[in-house]
C-alpha positions in Angstrom: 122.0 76.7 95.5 120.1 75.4 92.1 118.6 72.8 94.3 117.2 74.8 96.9 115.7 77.4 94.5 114.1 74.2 92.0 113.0 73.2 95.7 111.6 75.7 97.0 109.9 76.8 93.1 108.4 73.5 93.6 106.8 73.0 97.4 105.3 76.9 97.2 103.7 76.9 93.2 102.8 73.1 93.5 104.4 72.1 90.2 107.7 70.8 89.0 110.9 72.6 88.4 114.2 72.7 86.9 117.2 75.7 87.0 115.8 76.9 83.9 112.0 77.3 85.3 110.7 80.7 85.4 108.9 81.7 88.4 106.6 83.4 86.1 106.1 80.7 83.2 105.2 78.6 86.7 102.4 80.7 88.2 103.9 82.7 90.4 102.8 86.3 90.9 103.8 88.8 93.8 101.7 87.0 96.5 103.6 83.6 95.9 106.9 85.8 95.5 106.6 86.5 99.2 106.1 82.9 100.2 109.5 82.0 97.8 111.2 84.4 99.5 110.3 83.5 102.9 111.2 79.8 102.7 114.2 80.6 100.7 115.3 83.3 103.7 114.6 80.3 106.4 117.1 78.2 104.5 119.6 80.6 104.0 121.9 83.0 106.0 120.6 85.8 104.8 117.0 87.6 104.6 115.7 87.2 100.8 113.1 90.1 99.6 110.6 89.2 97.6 111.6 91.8 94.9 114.9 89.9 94.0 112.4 86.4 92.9 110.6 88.8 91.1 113.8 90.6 89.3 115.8 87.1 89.1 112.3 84.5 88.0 114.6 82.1 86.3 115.3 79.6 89.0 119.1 79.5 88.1 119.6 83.1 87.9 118.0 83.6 91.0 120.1 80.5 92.8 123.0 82.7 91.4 122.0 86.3 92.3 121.5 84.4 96.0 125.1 82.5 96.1 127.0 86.1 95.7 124.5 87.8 97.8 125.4 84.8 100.8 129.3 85.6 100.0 129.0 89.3 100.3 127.2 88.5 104.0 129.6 86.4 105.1 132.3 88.9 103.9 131.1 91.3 105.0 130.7 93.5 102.2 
């Protein structure tokens, strides 16, 4: 999940990215959260809201929040 966050960090705000890249620190700001969100939601099984890049901006913490949030879909919890 690291890798498609760092990925998709980097193809929407243009600049590199590691798992310890801050959205933020980056450029990002609510318009380019709802880009991150869509290309994050069109490479995962689940619809992303932009408010959880902007509550999670560290690129690893978000890559996290988003693995338990695909496991509690496909749970069904």
């Amino acid at each position: 999940m690291n890798t498609v966050v760092v990925e998709v960090f980097e193809r929407v705000l243009e600049v590199p990215a590691t798992p310890e890249s801050s959205f933020y620190d980056l450029g990002g700001h609510s318009m380019l959260a709802v880009l991150v969100a869509d290309e994050l939601g069109d490479r995962l099984p689940i619809t992303v809201p932009p408010e959880w890049v902007l509550l999670h901006p560290v690129a690893g913490d978000l890559a996290a929040f988003l693995a338990d949030a695909v496991e509690r879909d496909e749970s069904g919890d």
